[in-house]
C-alpha positions in Angstrom: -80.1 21.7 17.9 -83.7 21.2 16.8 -84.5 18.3 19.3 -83.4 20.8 22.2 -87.2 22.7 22.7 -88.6 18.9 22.9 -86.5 17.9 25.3 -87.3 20.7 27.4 -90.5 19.9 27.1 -89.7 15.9 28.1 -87.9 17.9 31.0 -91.2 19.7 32.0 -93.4 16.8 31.0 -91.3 14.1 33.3 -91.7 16.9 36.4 -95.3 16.9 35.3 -95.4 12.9 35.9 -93.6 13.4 39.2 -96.1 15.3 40.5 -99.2 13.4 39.5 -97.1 10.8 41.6 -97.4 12.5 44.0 -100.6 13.3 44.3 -101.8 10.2 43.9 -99.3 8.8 46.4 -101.2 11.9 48.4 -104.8 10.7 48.1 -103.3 6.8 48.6 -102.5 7.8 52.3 -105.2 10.3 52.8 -108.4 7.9 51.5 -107.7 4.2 52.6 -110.9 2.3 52.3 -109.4 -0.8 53.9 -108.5 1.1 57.4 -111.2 0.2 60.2 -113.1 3.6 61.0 -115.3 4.7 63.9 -118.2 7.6 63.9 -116.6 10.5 64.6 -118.7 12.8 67.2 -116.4 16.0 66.7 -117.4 16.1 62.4 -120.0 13.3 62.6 -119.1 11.8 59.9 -120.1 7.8 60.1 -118.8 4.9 58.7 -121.0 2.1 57.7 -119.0 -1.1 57.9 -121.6 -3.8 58.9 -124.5 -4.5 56.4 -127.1 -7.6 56.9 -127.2 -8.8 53.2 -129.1 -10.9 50.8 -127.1 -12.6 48.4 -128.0 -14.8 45.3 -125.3 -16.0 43.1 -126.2 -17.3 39.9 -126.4 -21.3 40.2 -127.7 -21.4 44.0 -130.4 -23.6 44.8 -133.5 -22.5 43.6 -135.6 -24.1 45.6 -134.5 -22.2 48.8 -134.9 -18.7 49.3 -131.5 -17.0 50.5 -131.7 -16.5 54.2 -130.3 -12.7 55.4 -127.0 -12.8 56.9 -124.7 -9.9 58.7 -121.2 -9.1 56.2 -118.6 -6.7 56.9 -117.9 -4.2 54.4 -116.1 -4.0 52.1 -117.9 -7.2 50.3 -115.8 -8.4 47.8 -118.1 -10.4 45.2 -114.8 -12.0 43.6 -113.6 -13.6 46.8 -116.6 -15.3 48.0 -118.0 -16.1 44.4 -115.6 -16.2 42.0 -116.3 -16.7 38.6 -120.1 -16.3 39.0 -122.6 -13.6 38.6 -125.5 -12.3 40.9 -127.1 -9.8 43.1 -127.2 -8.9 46.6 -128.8 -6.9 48.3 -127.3 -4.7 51.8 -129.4 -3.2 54.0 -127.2 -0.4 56.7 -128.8 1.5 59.2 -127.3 4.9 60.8 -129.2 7.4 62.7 -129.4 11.3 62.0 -129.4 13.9 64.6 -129.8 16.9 62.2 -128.8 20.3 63.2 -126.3 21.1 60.8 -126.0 23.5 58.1 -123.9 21.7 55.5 -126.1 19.5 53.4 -125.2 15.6 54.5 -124.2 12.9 51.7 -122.7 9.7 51.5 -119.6 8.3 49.6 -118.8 4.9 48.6 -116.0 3.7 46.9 -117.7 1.0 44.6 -121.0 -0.1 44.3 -120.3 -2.6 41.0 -121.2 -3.3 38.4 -125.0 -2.0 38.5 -126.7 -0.8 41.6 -130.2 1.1 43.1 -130.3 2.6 46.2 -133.1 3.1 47.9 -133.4 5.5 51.0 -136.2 4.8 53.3 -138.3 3.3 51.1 -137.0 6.1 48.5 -135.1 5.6 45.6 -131.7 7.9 46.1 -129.6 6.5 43.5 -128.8 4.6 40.9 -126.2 3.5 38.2 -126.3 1.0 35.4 -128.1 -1.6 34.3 -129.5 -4.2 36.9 -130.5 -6.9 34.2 -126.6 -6.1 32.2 -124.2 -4.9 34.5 -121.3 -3.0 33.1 -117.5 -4.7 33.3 -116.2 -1.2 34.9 -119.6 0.1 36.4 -119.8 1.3 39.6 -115.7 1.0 40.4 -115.3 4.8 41.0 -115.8 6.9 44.0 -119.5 7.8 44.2 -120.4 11.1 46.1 -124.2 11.5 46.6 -126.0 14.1 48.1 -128.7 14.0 50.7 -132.1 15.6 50.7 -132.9 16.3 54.5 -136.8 15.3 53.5 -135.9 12.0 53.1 -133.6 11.0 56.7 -135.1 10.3 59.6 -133.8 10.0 63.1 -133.2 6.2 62.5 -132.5 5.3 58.8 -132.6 2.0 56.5 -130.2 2.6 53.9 -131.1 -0.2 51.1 -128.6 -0.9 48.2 -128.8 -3.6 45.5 -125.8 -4.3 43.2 -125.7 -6.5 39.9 -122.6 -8.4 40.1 -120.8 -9.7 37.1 -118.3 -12.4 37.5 -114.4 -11.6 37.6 -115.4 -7.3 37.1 -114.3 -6.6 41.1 -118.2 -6.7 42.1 -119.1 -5.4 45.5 -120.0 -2.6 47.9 -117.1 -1.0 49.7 -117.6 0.8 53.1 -120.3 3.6 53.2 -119.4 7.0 54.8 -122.5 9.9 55.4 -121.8 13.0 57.6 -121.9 16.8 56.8 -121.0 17.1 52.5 -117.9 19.1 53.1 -116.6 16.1 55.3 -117.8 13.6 53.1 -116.5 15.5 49.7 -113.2 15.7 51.0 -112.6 12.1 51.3 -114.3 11.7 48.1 -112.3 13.8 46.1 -108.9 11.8 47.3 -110.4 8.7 46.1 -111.3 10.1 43.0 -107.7 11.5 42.4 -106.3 8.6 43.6 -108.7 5.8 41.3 -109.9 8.5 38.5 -108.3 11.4 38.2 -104.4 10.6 38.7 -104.6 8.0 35.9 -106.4 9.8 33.8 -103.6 12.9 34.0 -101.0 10.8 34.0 -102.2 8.4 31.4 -102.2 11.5 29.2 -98.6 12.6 30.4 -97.7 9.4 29.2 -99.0 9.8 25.7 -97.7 12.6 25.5 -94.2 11.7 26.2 -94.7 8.3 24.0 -95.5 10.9 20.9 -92.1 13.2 21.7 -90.5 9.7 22.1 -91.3 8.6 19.1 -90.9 11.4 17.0 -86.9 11.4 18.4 -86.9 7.6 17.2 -88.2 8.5 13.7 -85.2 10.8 13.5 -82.6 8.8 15.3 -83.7 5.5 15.4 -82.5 5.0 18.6 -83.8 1.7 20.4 -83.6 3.4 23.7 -86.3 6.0 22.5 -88.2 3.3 20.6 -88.3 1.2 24.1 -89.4 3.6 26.4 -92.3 5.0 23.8 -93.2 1.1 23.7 -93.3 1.4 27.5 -95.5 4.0 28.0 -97.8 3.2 25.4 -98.3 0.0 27.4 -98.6 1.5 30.9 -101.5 4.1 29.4 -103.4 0.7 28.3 -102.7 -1.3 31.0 -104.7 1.6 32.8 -106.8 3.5 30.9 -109.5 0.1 32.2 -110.1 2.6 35.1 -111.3 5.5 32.9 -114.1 3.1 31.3 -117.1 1.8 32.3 -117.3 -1.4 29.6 -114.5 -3.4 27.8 -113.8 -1.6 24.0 -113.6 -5.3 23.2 -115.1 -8.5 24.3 -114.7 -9.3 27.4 -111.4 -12.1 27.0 -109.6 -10.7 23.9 -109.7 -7.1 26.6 -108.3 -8.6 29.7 -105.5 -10.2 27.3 -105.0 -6.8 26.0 -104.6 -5.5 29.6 -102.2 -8.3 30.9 -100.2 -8.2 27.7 -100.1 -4.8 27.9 -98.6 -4.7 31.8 -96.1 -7.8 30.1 -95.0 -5.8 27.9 -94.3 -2.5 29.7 -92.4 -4.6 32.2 -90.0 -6.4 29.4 -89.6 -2.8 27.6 -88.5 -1.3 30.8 -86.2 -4.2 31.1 -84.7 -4.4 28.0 -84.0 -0.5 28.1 -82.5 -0.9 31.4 -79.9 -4.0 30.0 -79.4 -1.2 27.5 -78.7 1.1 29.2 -75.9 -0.7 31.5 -74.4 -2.1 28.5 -74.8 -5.6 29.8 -72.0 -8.0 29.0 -73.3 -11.5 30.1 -75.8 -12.8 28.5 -77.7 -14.0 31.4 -79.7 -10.6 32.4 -81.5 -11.7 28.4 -82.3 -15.5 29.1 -84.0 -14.4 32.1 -86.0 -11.9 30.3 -86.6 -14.5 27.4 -88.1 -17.0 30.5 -90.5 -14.2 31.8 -92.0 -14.1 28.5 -92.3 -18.0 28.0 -93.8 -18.2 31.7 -96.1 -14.9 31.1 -97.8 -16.0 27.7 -99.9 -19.0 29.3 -99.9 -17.0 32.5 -102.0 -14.4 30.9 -104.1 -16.9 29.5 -105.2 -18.8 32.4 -105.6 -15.2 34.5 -107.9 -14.1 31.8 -110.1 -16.4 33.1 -109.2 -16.9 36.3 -108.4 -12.9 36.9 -109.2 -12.4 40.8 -107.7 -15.8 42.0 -105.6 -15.1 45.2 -103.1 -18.3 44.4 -102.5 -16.2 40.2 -102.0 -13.1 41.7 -99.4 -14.5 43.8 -97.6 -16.1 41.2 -97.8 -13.6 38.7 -96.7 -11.0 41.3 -93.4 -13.7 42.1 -92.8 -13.8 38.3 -92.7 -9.7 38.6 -90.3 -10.0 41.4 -88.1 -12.3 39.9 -87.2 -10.7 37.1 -87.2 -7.3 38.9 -84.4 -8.6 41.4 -82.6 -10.0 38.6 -82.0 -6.7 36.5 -81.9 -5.5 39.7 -78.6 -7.8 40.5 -77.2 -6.9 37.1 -77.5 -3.7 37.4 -75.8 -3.7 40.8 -73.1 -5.5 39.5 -72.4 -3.1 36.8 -72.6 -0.2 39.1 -70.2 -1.7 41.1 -67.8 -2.8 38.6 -68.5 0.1 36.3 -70.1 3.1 38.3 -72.1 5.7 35.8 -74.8 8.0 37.2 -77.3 5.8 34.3 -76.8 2.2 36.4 -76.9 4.5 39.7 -79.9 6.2 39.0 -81.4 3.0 37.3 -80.5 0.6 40.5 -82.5 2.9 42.5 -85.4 2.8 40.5 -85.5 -1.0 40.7 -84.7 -1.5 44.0 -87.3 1.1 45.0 -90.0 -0.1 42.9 -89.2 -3.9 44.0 -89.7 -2.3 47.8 -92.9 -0.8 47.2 -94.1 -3.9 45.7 -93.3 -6.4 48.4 -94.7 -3.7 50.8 -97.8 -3.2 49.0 -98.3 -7.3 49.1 -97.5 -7.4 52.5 -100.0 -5.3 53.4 -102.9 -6.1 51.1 -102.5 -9.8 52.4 -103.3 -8.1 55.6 -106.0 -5.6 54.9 -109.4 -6.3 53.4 -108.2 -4.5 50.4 -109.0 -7.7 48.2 -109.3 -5.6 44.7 -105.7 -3.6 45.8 -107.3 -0.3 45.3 -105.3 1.2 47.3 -102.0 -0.4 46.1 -99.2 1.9 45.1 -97.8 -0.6 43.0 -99.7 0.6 40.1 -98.3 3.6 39.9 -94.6 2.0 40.4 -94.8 2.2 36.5 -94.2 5.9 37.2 -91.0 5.9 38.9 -90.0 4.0 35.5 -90.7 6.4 33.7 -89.3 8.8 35.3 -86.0 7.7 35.7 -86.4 6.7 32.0 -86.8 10.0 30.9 -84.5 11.4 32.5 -82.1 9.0 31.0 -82.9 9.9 27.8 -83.1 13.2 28.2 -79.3 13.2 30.0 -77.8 10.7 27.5 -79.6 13.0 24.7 -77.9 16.1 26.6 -74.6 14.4 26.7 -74.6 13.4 23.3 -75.4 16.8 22.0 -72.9 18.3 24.1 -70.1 16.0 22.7 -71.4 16.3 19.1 -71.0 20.1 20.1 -67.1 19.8 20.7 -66.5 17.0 18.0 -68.2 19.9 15.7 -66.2 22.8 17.1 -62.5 20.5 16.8 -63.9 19.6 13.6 -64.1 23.0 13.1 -60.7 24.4 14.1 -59.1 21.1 12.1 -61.2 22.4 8.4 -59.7 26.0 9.3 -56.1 24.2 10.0 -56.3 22.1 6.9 -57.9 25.7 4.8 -55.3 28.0 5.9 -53.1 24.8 5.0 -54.3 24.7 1.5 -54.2 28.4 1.2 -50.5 28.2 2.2 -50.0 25.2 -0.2 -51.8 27.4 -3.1 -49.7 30.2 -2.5 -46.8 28.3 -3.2 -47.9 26.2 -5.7 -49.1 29.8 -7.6 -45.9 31.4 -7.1 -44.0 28.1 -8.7 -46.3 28.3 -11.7 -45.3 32.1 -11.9 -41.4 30.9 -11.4 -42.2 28.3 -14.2 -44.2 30.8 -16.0 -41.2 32.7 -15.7 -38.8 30.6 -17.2 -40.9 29.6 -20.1 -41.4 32.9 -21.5 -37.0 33.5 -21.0 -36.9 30.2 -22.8 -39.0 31.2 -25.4 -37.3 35.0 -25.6 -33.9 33.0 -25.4 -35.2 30.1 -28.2 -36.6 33.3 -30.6 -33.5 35.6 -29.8 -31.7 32.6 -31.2 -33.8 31.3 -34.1 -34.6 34.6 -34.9 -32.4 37.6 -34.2 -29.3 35.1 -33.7 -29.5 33.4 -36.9 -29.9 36.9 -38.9 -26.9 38.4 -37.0 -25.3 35.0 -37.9 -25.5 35.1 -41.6 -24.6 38.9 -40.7 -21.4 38.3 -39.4 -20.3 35.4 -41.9 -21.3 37.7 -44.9 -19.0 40.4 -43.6 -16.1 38.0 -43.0 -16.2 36.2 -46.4 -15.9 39.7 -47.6 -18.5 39.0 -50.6 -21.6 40.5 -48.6 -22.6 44.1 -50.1 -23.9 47.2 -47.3 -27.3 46.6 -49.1 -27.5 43.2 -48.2 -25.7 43.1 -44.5 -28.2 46.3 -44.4 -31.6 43.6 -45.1 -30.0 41.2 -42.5 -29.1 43.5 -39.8 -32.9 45.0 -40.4 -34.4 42.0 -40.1 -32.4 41.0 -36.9 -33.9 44.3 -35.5 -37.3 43.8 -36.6 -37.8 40.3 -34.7 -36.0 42.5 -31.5 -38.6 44.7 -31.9 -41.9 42.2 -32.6 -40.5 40.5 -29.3 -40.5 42.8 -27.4 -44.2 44.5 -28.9 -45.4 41.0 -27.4 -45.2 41.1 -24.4 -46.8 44.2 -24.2 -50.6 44.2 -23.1 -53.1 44.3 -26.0 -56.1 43.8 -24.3 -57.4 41.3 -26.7 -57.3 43.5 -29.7 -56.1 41.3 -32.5 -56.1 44.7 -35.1 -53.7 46.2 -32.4 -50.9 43.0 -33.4 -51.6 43.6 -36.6 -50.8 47.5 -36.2 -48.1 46.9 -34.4 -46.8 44.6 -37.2 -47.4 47.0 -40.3 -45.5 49.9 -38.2 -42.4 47.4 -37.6 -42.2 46.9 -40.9 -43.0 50.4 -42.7 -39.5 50.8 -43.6 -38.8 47.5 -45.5 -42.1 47.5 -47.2 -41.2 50.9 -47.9 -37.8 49.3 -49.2 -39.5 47.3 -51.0 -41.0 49.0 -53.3 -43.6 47.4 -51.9 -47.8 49.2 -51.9 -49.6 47.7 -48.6 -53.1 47.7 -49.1 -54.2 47.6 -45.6 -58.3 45.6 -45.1 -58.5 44.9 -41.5 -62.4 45.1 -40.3 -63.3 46.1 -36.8 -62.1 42.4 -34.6 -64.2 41.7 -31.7 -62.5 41.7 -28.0 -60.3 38.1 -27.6 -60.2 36.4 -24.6 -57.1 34.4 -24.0 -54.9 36.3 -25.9 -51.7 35.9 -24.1 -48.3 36.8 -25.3 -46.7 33.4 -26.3 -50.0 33.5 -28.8 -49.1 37.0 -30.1 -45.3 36.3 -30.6 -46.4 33.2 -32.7 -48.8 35.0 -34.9 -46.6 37.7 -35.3 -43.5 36.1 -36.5 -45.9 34.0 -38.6 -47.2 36.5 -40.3 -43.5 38.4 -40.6 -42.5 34.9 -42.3 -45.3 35.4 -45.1 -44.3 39.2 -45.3 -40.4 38.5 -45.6 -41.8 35.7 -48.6 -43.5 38.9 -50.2 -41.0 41.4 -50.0 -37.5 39.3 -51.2 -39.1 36.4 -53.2 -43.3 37.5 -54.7 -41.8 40.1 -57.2 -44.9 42.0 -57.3 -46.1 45.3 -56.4 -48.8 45.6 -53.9 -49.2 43.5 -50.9 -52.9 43.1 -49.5 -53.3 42.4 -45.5 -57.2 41.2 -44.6 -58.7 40.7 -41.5 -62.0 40.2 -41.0 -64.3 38.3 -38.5 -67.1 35.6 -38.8 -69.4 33.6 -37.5 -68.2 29.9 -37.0 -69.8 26.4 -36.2 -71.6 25.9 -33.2 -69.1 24.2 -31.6 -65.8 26.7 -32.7 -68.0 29.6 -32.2 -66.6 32.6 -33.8 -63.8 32.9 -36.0 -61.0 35.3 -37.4 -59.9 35.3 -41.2 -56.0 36.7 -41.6 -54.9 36.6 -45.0 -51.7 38.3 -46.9 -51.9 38.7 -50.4 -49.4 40.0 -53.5 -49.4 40.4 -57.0 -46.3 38.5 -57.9 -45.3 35.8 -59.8 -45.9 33.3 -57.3 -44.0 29.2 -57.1 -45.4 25.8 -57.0 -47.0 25.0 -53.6 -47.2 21.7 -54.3 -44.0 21.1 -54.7 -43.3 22.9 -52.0 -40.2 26.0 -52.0 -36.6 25.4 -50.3 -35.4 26.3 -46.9 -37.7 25.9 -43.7 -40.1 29.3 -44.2 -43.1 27.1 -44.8 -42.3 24.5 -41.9 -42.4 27.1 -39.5 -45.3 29.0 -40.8 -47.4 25.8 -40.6 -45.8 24.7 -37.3 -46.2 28.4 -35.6 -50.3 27.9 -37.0 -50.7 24.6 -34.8 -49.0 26.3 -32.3 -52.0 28.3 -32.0 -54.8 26.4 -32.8 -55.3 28.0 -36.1 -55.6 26.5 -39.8 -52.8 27.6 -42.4 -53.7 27.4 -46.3 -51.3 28.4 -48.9 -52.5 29.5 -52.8 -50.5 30.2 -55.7 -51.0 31.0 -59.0 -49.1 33.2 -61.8 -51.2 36.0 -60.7 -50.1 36.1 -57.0 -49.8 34.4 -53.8 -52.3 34.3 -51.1 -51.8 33.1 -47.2 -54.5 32.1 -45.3 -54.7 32.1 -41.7 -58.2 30.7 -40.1 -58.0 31.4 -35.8 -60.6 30.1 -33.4 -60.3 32.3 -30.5 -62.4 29.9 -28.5 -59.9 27.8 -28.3 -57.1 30.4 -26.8 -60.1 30.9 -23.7 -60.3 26.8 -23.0 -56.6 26.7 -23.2 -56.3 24.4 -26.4 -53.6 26.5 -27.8 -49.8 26.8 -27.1 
């Protein structure tokens, strides 16, 4: 099949996915920024978690100068501020022994939106603009060197942010030790926030564009629902690659929440699919999800960090997950297929993971659920999606596979059939063949031969028929044996070779006759379709208009012409016969008695040729026009 190399490559992709899971899911457990952490003496590696702060939110009393005040870190702007921007500034102290060779640095994971930091008096670091924060800035890991010159045995470590209201503002936790220590735990943030996205994201688009190129070609909904899927996930994400909104700042965070929406009724809908759903209660539910999303989305976007929103959006999640959840049980009960198996799972997984990540976020100082897997629950989705797909796809093309091959073996039935049914049907046309040409034989034996040895026999009973004239009857009689049986012999459509064949038969009378045969027969092309019913007309014809010459023209030389021409376009070629004599010739208007004429005229339509008769005192000429065309398309009899 040709679909077969991209679903390999859907195959490889999916395992692809799976293991960006888990390395994610690897850095998750390996870099949590919400568990409590002491100095370490055996690495000396130190975790800042107390800072005594300045903060200044926009719309505080002016008149009053912000008083400094110990926080623990992480500070989470959103929480204590929300919906307001400001500054604040930390000041962390940590001592430095020195002695080691690896160079020290420290690692944050966020600083947001904009932030300087200033070492000793020193300016280390810095990242955005402090006057214009950025939505995303400062929300990925940050790993920053050291220079020795500038620590001292007891440091002031001095950081300012730029906050910008409802854009997870804030300093997390600050580590500094030895830069291979410090790196390491950097680097599992970074492909847990940055980097894990990021590969997956492009997994994802990657298996959208193979999705849709399969619903192009199939139009298969199931195809067309999961591209829809992942096309959403990769946007609902793809806000942790960027460091501003591509739009403004609402009509983007509608984006984003639409986007996760719609992910989650795609999935859904591909899931009811899937299961083949018969009640129609699994789609009112997901019709109320999206009538309680809509305004949802609305009031988050400007309300996007509220603690009582993200509870109730992350219920609404829920209750639609343990809903297709139920149906799904319920048809793998009632109707167990490895598709509702695999599919229950998923749901029932993903709905665990969930509730555990809320549990323990509600617990942890993880405000801004970085280090939630529940974002990455999409995954498992997807997964289990593709592999649906690509099973079903397998199945499908291993049933079309047998249909084609009984399909097959049924044509070859029905063909050796037909040949069978051919065979017969040919050999009945020769049996019918067969028995035309004995009637024929028997109908010419007996208008012909039988007739002549008729008037014979009654001659020589009444006693008043002389040898000479029983001698003309009997000839004839043998003459139309002999034409008969020159008929059926094969002439390879040479119409000169009748015509031969004819003036040798009939030497002897002519001969008797007193008759000259002056003998003008051109060179005839080759004719197709000259069978032996067409010969045996033409030649008694033409022994009719003979017989007419030799007992009633009277005359003395009889001239046979043959000659071929071109014809109309439509006739194509044609064949001019003619038999001419010098004698005293009869009226052919009025016609002449007995049936000669009839049958000369009737054996003429009989083979799609034209008969003309002329007579005058000075002779008697028949004419005999034949389309040989019209022997090869079967027109004549």
């Amino acid at each position: 099949m040709a679909l077969l190399p991209i679903l390999r490559l859907v195959c490889l992709s999916a395992l692809w996915l799976a293991m960006g899971c888990g390395v994610t899911a690897c850095g998750a457990a390996h870099q949590d920024p919400s568990r409590p952490s002491a100095p370490d003496p055996a690495n000396q590696v130190q975790v800042l978690q107390q800072a005594l702060a300045v903060v200044r939110p926009d719309g505080a009393g002016q008149g009053q100068a912000p008083q400094p005040a110990e926080v623990a870190l992480p500070h989470d702007w959103d929480r204590i501020y929300p919906g307001r921007n400001g500054t604040a500034t930390y000041r962390l102290a940590f001592p430095y022994r020195g002695g080691g060779q690896d160079i020290p640095a420290l690692y944050l994971a966020r600083a947001a939106n904009s932030f300087e930091m200033h070492l000793n008096g020193k300016l280390l670091a810095a990242s955005g603009a402090m006057d214009a924060p950025a939505l995303y800035g400062g929300q990925r890991p940050l790993y920053i060197p050291v220079p020795e010159a500038m620590l001292r045995p007891e440091n002031e470590l001095t950081i300012t942010i730029a906050a910008r209201a409802n854009a997870k503002a804030g300093l997390s936790r600050v580590e500094f030790g030895p830069g291979q220590l410090v790196h390491s735990h950097y680097l599992g943030a970074l492909w847990f926030r940055v980097i894990g996205p990021l590969v997956i994201t492009a997994l994802s688009l990657l298996l959208t564009a193979i999705s849709l190129l399969i619903w192009w070609r199939q139009r298969d909904p199931l195809f067309g629902l999961y591209a829809l899927a992942e096309i959403a996930w990769s946007v609902s994400v793809v806000e942790r690659l960027l460091d501003s909104a591509p739009l403004p700042l609402h009509a983007w965070q509608v984006l984003v929440l639409a986007s996760r929406t719609l992910f989650i009724v795609a999935t859904a809908r591909f899931a009811l699919i899937i299961i083949d759903v018969r009640s129609p209660w699994p789609a009112w539910l997901v019709t109320a999800f999206l009538w309680i999303k809509l305004p949802l989305i609305v009031v988050m976007t400007f309300l996007f960090n509220a603690p009582s929103l993200k509870l109730f959006d992350w219920a609404i999640n829920m209750l639609l997950a343990c809903g297709i959840a139920t149906a799904l049980a319920w048809a793998a009960l009632r109707r167990p297929s490895r598709e509702r198996l695999v599919l229950a799972a998923t749901v029932a997984l993903a709905s665990a993971l969930s509730t555990a990540d809320m549990i323990r976020i509600q617990f942890s100082n993880d405000f801004y659920w970085d280090t939630s897997l529940t974002k990455y629950v999409s995954q498992l989705f997807s997964l289990s999606m593709a592999w649906l797909l690509v099973d079903r796809y397998t199945r499908t093309t291993s049933t079309l596979a047998e249909l084609n091959r009984n399909l097959d073996r049924k044509v070859a039935q029905k063909e050796e059939e037909l040949h069978l049914l051919y065979a017969h049907s040919r050999e009945i046309e020769r049996e019918q063949a067969t028995l035309r040409e004995r009637g024929r034989i028997m109908r010419d034996m007996h208008d012909g031969l039988g007739s002549t040895l008729v008037g014979a026999l009654s001659l020589l009973r009444s006693g008043h028929g002389s040898p000479m004239v029983l001698q003309q009857h009997l000839q004839q009689a043998l003459d139309a044996l002999k034409l008969s049986v020159d008929a059926m012999q094969d002439t390879g459509g040479d119409l000169a070779v009748v015509l031969g064949n004819l003036r040798y038969r009939l030497r002897a009378r002519l001969e008797a006759a007193k008759l000259r045969v002056d003998w003008q027969v051109e060179r005839l092309p080759p004719v197709a379709g000259l069978t032996p019913q067409i010969v045996r007309e033409l030649q008694y014809l033409l022994l009719e208009a003979l017989s007419n010459v030799m007992q009633h023209a009277g005359g003395a030389t009889v001239q046979v012409v043959a000659r071929s021409f071109a014809g109309t376009s439509v006739e194509g070629e044609a064949i001019l016969i003619e038999i001419r004599d010098d004698g005293h010739g009869f009226d052919a208007a009025s016609g002449a008695p007995g049936h000669g004429l009839a049958n000369m005229r009737s054996r003429a339509a009989a083979i799609g040729g034209e008969l003309s008769i002329a007579s005058s005192e000075r002779g008697t000429t028949v004419s005999l026009l034949l389309y040989p065309a019209r022997w090869a398309e079967g027109e004549a009899a």
